[in-house]
C-alpha positions as CSV (number, residue, x, y, z in Angstrom):
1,X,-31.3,-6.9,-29.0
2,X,-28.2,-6.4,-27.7
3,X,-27.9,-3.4,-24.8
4,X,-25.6,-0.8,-25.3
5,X,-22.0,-0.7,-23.3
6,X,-21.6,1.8,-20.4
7,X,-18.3,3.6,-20.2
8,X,-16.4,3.0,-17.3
9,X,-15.7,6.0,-15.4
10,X,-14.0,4.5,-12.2
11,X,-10.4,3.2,-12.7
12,X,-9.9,-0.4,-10.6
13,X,-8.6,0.5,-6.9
14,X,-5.8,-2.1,-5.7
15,X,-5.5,-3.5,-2.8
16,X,-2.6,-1.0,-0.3
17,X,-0.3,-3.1,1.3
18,X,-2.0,-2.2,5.0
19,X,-5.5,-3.3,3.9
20,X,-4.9,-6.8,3.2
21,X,-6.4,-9.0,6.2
22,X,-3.9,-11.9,7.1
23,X,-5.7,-13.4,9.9
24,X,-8.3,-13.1,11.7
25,X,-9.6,-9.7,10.0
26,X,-6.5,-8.1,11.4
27,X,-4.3,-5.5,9.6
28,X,-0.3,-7.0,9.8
29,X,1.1,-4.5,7.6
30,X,2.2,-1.1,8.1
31,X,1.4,0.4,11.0
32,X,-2.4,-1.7,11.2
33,X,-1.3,-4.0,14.1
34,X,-1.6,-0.9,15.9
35,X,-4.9,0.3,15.5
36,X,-6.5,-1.8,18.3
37,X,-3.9,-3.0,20.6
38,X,-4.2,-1.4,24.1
39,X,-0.4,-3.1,25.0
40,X,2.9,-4.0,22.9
41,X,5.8,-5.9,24.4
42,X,9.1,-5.0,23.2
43,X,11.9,-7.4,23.9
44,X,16.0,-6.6,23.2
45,X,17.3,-9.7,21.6
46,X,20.5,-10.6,23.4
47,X,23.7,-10.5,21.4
48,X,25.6,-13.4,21.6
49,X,29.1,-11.5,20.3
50,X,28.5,-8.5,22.7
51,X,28.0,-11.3,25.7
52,X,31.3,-12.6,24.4
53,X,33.6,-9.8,23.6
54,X,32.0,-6.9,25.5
55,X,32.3,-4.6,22.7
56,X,28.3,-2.7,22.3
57,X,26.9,-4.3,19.3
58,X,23.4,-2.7,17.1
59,X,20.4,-3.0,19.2
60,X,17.7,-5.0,17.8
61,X,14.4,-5.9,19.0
62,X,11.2,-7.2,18.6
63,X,7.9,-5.9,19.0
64,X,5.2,-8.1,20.1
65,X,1.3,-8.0,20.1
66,X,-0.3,-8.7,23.6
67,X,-0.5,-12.6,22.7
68,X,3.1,-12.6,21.7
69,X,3.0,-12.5,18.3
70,X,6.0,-10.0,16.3
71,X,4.3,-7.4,15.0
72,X,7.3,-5.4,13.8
73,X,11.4,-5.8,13.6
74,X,13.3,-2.9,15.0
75,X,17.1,-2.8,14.3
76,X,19.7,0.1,15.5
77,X,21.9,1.6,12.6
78,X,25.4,3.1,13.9
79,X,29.3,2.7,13.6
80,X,31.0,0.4,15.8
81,X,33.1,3.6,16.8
82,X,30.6,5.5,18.0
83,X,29.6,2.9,19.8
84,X,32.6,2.2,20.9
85,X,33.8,5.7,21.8
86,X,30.3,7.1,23.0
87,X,28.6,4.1,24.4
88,X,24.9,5.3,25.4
89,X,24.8,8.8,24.4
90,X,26.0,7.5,20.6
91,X,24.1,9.0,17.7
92,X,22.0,6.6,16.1
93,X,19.0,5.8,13.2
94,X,16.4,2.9,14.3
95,X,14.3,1.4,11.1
96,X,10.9,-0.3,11.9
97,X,10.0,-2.9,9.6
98,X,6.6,-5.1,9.2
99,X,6.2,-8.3,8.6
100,X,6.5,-7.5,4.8
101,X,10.2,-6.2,5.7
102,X,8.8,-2.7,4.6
103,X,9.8,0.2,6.6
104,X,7.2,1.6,8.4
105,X,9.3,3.9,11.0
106,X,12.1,5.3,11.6
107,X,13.9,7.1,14.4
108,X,17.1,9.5,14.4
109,X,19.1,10.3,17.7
110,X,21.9,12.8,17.4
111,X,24.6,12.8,19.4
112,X,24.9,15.0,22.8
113,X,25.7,15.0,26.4
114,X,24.1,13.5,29.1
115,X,24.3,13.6,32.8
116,X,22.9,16.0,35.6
117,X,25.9,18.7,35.0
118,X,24.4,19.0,31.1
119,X,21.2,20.8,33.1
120,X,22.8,23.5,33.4
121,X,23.0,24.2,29.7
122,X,19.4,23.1,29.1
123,X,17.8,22.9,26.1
124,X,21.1,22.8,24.7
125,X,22.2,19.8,25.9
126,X,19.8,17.3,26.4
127,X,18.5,14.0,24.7
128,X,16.1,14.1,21.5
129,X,14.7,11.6,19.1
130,X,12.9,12.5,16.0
131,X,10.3,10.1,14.6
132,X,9.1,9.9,10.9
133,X,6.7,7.6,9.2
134,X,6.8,7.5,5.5
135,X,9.4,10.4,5.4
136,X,7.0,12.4,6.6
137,X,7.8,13.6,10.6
138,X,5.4,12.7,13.5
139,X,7.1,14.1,16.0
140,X,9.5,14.8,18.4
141,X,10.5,13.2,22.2
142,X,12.9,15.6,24.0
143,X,14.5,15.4,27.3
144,X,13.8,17.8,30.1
145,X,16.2,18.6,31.9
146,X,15.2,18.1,35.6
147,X,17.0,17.4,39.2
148,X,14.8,15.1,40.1
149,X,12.5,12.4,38.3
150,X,13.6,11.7,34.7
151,X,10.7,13.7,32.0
152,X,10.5,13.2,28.2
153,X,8.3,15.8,26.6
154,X,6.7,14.5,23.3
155,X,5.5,16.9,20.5
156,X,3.7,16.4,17.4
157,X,5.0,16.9,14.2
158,X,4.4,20.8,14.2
159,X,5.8,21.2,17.8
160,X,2.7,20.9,19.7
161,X,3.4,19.1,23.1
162,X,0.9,16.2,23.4
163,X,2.2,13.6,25.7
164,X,4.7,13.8,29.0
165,X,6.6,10.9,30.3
166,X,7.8,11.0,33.8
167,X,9.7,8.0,35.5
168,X,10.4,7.3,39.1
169,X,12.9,9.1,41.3
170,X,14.9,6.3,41.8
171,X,16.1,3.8,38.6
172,X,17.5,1.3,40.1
173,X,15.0,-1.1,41.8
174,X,16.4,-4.4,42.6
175,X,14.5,-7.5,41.9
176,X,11.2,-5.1,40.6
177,X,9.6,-3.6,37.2
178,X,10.2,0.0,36.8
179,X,7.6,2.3,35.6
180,X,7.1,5.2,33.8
181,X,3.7,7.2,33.3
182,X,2.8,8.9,30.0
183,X,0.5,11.6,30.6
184,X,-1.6,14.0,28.1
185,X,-1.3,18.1,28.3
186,X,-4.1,17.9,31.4
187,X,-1.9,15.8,33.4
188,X,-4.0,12.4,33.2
189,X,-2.4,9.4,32.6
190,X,-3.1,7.7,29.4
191,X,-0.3,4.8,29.3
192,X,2.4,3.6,30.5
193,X,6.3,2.5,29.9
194,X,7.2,-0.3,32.4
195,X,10.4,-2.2,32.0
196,X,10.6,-5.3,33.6
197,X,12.2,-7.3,35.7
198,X,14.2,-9.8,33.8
199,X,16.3,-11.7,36.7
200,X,19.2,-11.5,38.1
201,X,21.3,-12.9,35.1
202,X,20.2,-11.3,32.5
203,X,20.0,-7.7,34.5
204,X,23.6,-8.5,35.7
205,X,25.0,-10.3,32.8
206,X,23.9,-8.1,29.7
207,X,22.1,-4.6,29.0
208,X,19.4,-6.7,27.2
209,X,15.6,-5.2,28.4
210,X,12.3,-6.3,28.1
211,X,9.4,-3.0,27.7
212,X,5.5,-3.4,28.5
213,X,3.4,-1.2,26.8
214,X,0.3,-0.1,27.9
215,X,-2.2,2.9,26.0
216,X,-5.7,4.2,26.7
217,X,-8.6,2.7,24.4
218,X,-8.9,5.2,21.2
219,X,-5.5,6.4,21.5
220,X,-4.4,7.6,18.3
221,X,-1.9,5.5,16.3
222,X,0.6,8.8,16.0
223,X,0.7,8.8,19.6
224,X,1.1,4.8,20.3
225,X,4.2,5.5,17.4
226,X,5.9,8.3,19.7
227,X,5.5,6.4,22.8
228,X,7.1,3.3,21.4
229,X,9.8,5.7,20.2
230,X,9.9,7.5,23.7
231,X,10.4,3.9,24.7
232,X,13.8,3.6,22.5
233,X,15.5,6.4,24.1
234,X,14.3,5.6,28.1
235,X,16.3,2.0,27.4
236,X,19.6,3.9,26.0
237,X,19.5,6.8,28.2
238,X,18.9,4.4,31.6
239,X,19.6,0.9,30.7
240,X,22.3,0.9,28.8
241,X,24.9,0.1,30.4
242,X,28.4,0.5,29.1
């Protein structure tokens, strides 16, 4: 005797792009290579045409997983006159892709001033990044204006501070990495931005830099997203050199 047919009441769930396991049971799509990394490198690719003519070119970079591997492909969006024209403080938009070529972040500088005689008109004046995933905002990194070490403030993505950055007082060590702390609202570090050393050729030949990121255990994956942001705009702000 045949049994009777039960209606199906769930519809079929497909597989999202950032749950399919590559290798290894790890997520390499969307923002899942981040979910359990504790450090990302982020190397500037060196542009053979700027080396050549001078002239700033885009930015690109890649960003690697603690073994190496490229995780994502980050590539600066801006006019060769702005470039031109405005050299570092330039307004700019940064995609993110994965390994799928999917944007999975992007970041927007505007243009504005920069220099220790913009602190006097501070908060009008100083540097900003805003970061979105999705189309939807995360947050915020915005400069503060100091005399002193350089700070980044970082807000989420209803204006709540959650992370600081603060660098060294000095920039420009010769021959040696240079670090900058990211601390939560208690004043505990909880990472850390250090950009290294690269040699003497490269640091005197082009404005190509090499980033080590490092982040608690259990950091949330919003926060490791503004700090690889925060990241972008310590390497125009300081490092680019035009």
């Amino acid at each position: 005797m045949m049994q009777s047919l039960q209606p199906i009441t769930d519809e079929p769930r497909g597989i999202e792009l950032d749950e399919i396991d590559i290798t290894g049971g790890r997520v390499l799509t969307g923002l899942g290579p981040l979910r359990d990394v504790d450090s990302i490198i982020i190397k500037q690719k060196i542009s053979t045409c700027e080396l050549l003519t001078g002239c700033e070119m885009e930015n690109r970079f890649l960003i690697c997983g603690p073994q190496g591997d490229t995780l994502f492909w980050a590539k600066e969006h801006s006019n060769f006159c702005n470039r031109l024209w405005c050299g570092s403080v330039r307004s700019f938009n940064m995609s993110i892709t994965d390994q799928t070529n999917q944007t999975v972040m992007e970041i927007n500088r505007a243009l504005a001033c920069q220099g220790l005689c913009c602190s006097f008109l501070y908060p009008y004046c100083t540097q900003e990044l805003n970061v979105s995933v999705g189309s939807q905002s995360v947050g915020t990194i915005r400069e503060r204006a100091t005399w002193w070490s350089p700070v980044l403030h970082i807000f989420d993505s209803v204006g709540n501070q959650v992370l600081k950055v603060r660098g060294p007082n000095c920039l420009f060590f010769c021959c040696d990495d240079i670090n900058f702390s990211v601390l939560n609202t208690d004043g505990a570090e909880v990472g850390s931005i250090t950009k290294k050393w690269m040699g003497c050729w490269k640091e005197t030949l082009t404005d190509a830099d090499n980033f080590l990121l490092t982040f608690n255990p259990g950091m949330d994956v919003s926060e490791k997203v503004l700090i690889i942001a925060a990241t972008f705009l310590i390497d125009v702000m300081f490092f680019e050199y035009n």
